[in-house]
C-alpha positions in Angstrom: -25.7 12.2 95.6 -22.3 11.6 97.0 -18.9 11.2 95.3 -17.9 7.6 93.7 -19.1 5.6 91.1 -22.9 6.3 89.9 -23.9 2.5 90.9 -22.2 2.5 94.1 -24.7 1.2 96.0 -26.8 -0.1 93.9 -28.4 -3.2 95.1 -30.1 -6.4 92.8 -33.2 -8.3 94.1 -32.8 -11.9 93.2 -36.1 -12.3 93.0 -36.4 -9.6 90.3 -34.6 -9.8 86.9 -32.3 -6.6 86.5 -32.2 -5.3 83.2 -28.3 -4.1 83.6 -26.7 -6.5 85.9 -26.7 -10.3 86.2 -26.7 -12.2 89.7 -23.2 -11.5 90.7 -24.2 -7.7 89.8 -21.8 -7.8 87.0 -23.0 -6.0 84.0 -24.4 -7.8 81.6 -22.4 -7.9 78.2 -24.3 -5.3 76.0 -24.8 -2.7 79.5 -21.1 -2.8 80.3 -19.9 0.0 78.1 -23.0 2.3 79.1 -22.0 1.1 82.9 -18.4 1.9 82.3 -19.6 5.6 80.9 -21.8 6.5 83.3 -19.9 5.3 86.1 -17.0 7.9 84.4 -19.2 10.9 85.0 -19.5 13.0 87.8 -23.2 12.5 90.1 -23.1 16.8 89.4 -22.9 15.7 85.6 -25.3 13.3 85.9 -27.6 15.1 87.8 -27.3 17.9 85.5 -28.4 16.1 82.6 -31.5 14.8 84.5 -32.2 18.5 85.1 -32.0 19.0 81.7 -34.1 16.2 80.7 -37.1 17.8 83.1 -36.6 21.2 81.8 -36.6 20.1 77.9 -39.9 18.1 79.1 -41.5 21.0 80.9 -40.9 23.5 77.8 -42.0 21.8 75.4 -44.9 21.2 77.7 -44.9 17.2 77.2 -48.0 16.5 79.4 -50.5 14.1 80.4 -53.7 15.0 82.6 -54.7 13.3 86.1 -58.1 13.9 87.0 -59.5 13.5 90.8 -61.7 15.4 92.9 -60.4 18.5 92.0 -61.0 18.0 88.4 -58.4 17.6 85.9 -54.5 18.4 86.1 -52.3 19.1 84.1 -48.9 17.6 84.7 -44.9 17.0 83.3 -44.4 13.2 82.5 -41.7 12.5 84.8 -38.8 10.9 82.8 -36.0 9.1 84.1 -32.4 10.2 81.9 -31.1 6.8 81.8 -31.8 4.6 79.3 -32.9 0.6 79.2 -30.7 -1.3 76.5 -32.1 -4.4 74.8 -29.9 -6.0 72.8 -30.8 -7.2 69.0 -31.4 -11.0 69.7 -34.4 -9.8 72.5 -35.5 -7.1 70.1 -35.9 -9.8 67.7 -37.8 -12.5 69.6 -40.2 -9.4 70.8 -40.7 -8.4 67.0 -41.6 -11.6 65.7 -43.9 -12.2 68.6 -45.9 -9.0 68.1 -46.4 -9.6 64.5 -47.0 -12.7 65.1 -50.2 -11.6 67.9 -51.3 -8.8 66.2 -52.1 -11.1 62.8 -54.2 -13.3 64.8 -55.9 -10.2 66.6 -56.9 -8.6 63.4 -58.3 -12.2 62.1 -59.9 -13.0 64.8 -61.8 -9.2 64.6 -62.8 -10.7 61.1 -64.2 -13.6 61.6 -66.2 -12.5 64.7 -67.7 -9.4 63.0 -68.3 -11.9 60.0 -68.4 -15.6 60.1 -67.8 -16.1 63.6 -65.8 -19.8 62.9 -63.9 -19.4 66.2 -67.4 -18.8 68.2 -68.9 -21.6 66.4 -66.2 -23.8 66.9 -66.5 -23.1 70.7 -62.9 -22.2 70.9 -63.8 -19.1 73.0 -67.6 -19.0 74.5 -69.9 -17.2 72.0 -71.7 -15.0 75.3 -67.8 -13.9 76.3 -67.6 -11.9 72.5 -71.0 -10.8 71.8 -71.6 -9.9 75.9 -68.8 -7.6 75.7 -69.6 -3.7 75.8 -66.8 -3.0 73.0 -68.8 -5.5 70.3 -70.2 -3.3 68.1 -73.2 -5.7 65.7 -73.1 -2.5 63.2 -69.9 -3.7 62.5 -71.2 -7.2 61.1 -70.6 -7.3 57.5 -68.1 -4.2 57.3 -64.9 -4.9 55.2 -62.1 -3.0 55.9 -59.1 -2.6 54.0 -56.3 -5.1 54.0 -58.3 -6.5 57.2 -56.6 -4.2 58.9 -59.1 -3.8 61.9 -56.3 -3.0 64.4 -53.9 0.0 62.1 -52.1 0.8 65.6 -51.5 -1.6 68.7 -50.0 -0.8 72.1 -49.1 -3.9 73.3 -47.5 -4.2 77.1 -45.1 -6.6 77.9 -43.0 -7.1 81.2 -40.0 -9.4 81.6 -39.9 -11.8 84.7 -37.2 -14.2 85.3 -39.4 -17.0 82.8 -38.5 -14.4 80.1 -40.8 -11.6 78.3 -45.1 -11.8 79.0 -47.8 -9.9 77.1 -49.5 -7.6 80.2 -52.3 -6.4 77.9 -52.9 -5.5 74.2 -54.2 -1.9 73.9 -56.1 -1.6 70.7 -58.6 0.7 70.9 -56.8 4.4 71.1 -53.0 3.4 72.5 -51.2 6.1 73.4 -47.6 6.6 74.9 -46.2 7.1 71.2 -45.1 10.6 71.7 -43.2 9.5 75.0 -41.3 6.9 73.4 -40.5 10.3 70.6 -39.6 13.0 73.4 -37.7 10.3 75.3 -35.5 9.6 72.6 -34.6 13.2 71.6 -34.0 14.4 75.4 -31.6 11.6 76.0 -30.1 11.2 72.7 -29.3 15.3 72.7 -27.7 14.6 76.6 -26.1 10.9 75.8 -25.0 11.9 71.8 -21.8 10.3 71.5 -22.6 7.3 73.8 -25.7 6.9 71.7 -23.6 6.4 68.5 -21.1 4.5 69.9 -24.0 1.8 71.1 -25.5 2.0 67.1 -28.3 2.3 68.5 -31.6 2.1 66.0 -33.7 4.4 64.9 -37.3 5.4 65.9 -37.1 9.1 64.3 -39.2 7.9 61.5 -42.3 6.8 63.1 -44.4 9.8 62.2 -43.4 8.9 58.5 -44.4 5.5 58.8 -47.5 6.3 60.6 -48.4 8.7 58.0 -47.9 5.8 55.2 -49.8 3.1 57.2 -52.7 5.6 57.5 -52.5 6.2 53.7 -52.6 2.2 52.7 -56.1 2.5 54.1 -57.5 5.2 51.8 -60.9 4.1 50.3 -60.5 3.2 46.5 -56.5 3.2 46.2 -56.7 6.8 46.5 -52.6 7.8 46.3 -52.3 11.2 48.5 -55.3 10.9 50.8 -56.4 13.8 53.2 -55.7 12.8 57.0 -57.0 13.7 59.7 -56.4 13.0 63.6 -59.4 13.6 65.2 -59.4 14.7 69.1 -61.5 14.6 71.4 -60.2 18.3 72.4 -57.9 19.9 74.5 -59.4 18.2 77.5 -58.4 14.8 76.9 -55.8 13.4 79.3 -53.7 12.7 75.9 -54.3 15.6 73.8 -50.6 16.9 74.2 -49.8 13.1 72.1 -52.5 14.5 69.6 -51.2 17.5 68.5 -47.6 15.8 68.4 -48.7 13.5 66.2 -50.6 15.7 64.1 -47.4 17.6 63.7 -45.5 14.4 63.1 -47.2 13.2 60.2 -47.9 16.5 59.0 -52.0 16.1 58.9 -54.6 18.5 60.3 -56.2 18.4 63.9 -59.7 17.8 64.0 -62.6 17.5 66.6 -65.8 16.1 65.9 -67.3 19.7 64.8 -64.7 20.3 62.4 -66.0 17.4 60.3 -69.4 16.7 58.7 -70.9 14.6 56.4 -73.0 15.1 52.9 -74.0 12.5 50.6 -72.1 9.9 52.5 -68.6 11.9 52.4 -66.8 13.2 55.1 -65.4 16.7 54.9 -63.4 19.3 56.9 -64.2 22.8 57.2 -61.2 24.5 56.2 -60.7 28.5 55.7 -60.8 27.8 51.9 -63.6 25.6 52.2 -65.1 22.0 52.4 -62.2 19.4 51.5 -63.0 15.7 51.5 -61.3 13.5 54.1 -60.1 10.0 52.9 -59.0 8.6 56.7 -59.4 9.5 59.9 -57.0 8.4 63.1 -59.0 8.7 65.9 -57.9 9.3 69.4 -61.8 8.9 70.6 -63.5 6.1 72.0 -66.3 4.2 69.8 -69.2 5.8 71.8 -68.6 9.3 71.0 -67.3 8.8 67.3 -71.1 9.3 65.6 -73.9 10.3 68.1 -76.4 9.0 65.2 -75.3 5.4 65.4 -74.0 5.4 69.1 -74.1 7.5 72.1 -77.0 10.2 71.5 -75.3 12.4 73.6 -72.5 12.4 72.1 -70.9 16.1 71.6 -67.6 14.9 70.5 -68.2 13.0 67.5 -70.1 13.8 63.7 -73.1 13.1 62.8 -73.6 10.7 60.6 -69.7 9.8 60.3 -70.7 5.4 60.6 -73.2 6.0 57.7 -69.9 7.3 55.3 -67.8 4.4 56.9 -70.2 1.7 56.0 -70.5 3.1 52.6 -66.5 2.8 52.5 -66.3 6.4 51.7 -63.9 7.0 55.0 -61.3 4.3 56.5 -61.1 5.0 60.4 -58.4 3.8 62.6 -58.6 1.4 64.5 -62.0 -0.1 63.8 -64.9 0.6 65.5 -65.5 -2.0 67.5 -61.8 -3.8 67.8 -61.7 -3.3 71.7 -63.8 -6.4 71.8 -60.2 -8.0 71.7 -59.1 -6.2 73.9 -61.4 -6.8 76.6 -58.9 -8.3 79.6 -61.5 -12.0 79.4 -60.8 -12.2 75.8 -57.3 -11.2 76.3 -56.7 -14.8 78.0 -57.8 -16.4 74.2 -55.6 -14.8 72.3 -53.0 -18.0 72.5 -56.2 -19.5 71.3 -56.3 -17.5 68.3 -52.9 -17.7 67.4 -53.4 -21.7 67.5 -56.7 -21.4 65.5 -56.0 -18.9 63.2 -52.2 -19.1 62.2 -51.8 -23.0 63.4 -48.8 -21.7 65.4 -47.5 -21.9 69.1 -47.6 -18.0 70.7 -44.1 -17.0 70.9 -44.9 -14.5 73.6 -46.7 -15.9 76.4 -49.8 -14.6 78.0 -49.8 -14.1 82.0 -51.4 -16.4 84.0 -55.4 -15.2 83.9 -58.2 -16.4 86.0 -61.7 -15.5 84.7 -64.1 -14.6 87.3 -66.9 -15.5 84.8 -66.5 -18.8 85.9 -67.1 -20.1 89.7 -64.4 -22.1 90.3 -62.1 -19.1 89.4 -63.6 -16.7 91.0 -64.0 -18.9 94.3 -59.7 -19.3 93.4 -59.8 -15.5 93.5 -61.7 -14.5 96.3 -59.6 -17.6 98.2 -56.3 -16.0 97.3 -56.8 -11.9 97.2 -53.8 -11.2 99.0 -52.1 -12.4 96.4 -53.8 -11.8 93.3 -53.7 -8.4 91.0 -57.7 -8.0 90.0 -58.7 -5.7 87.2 -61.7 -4.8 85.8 -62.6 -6.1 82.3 -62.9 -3.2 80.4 -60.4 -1.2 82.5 -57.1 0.9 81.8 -54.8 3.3 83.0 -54.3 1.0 85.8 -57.8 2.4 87.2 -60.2 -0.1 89.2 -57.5 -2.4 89.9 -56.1 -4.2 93.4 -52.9 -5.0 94.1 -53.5 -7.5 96.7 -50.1 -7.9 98.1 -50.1 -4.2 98.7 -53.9 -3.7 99.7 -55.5 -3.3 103.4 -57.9 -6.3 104.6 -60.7 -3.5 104.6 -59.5 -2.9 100.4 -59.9 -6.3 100.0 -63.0 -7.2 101.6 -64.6 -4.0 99.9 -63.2 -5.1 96.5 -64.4 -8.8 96.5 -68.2 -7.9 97.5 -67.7 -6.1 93.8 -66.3 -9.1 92.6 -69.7 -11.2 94.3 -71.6 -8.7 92.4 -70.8 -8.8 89.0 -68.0 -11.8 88.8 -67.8 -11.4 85.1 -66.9 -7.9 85.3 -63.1 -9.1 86.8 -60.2 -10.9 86.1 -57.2 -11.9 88.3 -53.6 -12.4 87.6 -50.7 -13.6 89.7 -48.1 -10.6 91.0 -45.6 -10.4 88.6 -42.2 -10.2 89.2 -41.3 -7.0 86.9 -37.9 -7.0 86.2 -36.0 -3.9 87.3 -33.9 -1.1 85.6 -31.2 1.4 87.5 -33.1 4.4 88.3 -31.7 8.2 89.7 -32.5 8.6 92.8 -31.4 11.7 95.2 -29.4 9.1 96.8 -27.4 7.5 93.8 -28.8 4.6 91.7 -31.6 2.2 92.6 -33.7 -0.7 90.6 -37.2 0.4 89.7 -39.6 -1.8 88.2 -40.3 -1.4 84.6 -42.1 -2.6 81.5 -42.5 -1.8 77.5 -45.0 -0.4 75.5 -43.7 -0.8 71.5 -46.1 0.1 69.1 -46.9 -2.0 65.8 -48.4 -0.5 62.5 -50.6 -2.9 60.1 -51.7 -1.6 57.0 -50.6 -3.6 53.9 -47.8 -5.1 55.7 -46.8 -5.1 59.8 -44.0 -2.2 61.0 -42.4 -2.3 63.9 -40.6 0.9 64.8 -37.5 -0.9 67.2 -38.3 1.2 70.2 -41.0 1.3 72.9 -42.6 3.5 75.7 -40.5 2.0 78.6 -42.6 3.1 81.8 -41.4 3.3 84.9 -42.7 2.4 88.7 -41.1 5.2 90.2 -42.2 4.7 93.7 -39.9 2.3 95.3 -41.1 -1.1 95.2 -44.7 -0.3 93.7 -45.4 -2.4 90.7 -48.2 0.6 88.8 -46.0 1.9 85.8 -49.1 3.8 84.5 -48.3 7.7 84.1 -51.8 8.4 86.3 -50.6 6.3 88.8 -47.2 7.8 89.8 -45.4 6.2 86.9 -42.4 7.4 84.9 -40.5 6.9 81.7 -37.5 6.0 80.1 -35.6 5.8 76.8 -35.6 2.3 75.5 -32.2 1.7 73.0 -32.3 -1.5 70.8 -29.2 -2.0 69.8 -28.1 -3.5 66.5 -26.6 -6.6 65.8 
């Protein structure tokens, strides 16, 4: 970096919204004291603090695994010192939209694992639900408590110049929390006084809140349930989020061998004994969680753990079974559900999807690939996915004969416009694209914690902000009002 102000240099896209400065590159009114700071330090000072941030990250060993032909590696989430402000009016709007999404997500998880109104009433196709790998029939006829299905959602949103669009709702095992966590202490301990001066709220208390959600879904009103967080093991690409959680919320570690179950109970094997466990966060997909009602092969999950959760012996979070809403076709109803359900317009809008399912939108599709982002269905992680724009005419070609295969399996989406945020770069400043990850907890009542996982495309001009794909993170601040 040279001498001069940090953003020397720093050059907006119009065709990109820039979360710091406005058209004219004038900072935008709640960024201009962080710009004014910033632009007061030295680059050494700056630079230093970034090499602080890495360091705290790499001792404390805040990790995520990549796995490729050589197997799996282990590797430091790279973070990005400086933070993205939102100011309280977005927060807000962002708020009530979530709660307002993940209601008609956890309702419509009811009535398709019970009535099934909304299939019957042909608002979404019956085959489209009940085709899906992640509907689980063993799951017809289940209550759970508070109809809390969904206990923990991820949901991604990006901001465009049209305003702020749900990417994808991650309902199954999200993850990202701890990030959003070890962002905010590495940046807060570099950035203290600016941090107080921008009243910036609090997230500190999410493993608190976590812990209390978790407790509202104790079978039979039980008031200090045993908690468990159940891993799939050490190998897991997200175990370091496990054991920070674990420690968070102050509850025991498990894997599937730690746990069995006798006379419909679930219990832990503890040094002092067998000790009953009320509710069990799971970090493990729906196949491996009981090999006797799912996968046979299953080594990661107890035996006979579905048999005490149909009894209602055990809450588990989320639900088996609630990635069916998940599920990137069903994703494109959920302004459907919040119509149906809640007799409300979405406040968040979804982005633009085109189901291959059907002909005509997968002939649109195949017609328009170098434009089009495809994904797979069931994907995540950004895994299986083209980025048309960016793709080779061999990519393409190769990618739509899968498409021609199995046209249900894929969706398509328009390339977004991701807004940008000023990144460090060994050069200065630069816009990176970037989007949000906040996390909602439903258990009697819907938390939102005002903070989020802000990921980061740190390869310049690429649009994948997934961790396993080259992506970064940042502190997100919500101010206050």
């Amino acid at each position: 970096m040279g001498g001069g102000h940090l953003f020397d240099g720093y050059e907006t896209d119009p065709a990109f919204y820039d979360e710091m400065f406005d058209d004219a590159g004038t900072p935008r009114e709640h960024c201009r004291e962080l710009w004014t700071a910033l632009g007061g330090m030295t680059h050494v000072e700056v630079a230093n603090m970034q090499e602080r941030a890495e360091r705290s990250f790499l001792q404390d060993g805040i990790t995520f695994s990549v796995y490729d032909e050589k197997g799996a590696q282990e590797r430091i989430i790279p973070i990005d010192v400086l933070p993205r402000l939102i100011d309280a009016d977005d927060w807000n709007f962002i708020e009530r939209g979530l709660r307002q999404r993940l209601e008609a997500l956890n309702l419509f998880l009811a009535d398709i694992y019970g009535p099934g109104r909304i299939l019957e009433d042909g608002v979404i196709p019956v085959d489209l639900v009940r085709d899906c790998s992640q509907y689980r029939i063993d799951m017809r006829g289940i209550r759970v408590p508070h109809g809390t299905y969904v206990c923990v959602c991820g949901t991604d949103l990006v901001r465009t110049r049209d305003g702020f669009l749900v990417l994808e709702d991650n309902l199954r095992v999200p993850s990202g929390v701890s990030y959003m966590l070890a962002n905010r202490r590495t940046v807060k301990t570099s950035l203290r006084n600016l941090f107080r001066r921008h009243r910036v709220r609090s997230i500190e208390h999410y493993g608190t809140l976590l812990r209390q959600t978790l407790a509202e879904l104790a079978p039979n009103g039980i008031s200090d349930p045993c908690i468990v967080l159940l891993t799939p093991g050490v190998h897991n690409s997200a175990f370091y989020e496990h054991m920070f959680l674990a420690r968070e919320m102050g509850v025991e570690l498990v894997e599937g061998r730690d746990l069995l179950v006798h006379n419909g109970f679930v219990y832990m094997r503890t040094t002092g004994g067998l000790r009953r466990v009320d509710v069990i966060y799971r970090r493990i997909d729906d196949d491996f969680l009981d090999p006797l009602a799912f996968r046979p092969d299953s080594q990661l999950g107890t035996s006979g753990l579905f048999y005490a959760y149909r009894l209602g012996n055990v809450a588990i979070a989320n639900a088996p079974g609630t990635g069916v809403a998940d599920d990137k076709s069903v994703y494109a109803y959920v302004p459907d559900m919040i119509r149906y359900f809640l007799n409300e317009e979405p406040l968040l809008a979804n982005v633009e999807t085109h189901l291959c399912r059907d002909p005509e939108q997968m002939e649109y599709t195949l017609d328009n690939l170098d434009q089009l982002v495809v994904k797979v269905v069931g994907g995540s992680g950004g895994h299986g996915m083209l980025v048309g724009p960016h793709a080779t005419p061999a990519e393409r070609a190769a990618y739509a004969e899968e498409i021609r295969k199995n046209p249900a399996n894929f969706i398509s989406q328009p390339t977004l416009d991701l807004s940008c945020a000023p990144c460090l770069t060994d050069d200065g400043t630069a816009p990176r694209h970037v989007d949000l990850r906040p996390f909602v907890l439903r258990g009697r009542e819907t938390h939102l914690v005002p903070g989020a996982f802000c990921r980061v495309a740190l390869t310049p001009g690429s649009l994948v902000v997934n961790s396993s794909q080259g992506g970064g993170g940042k502190d997100l601040w919500v101010l206050s009002a």
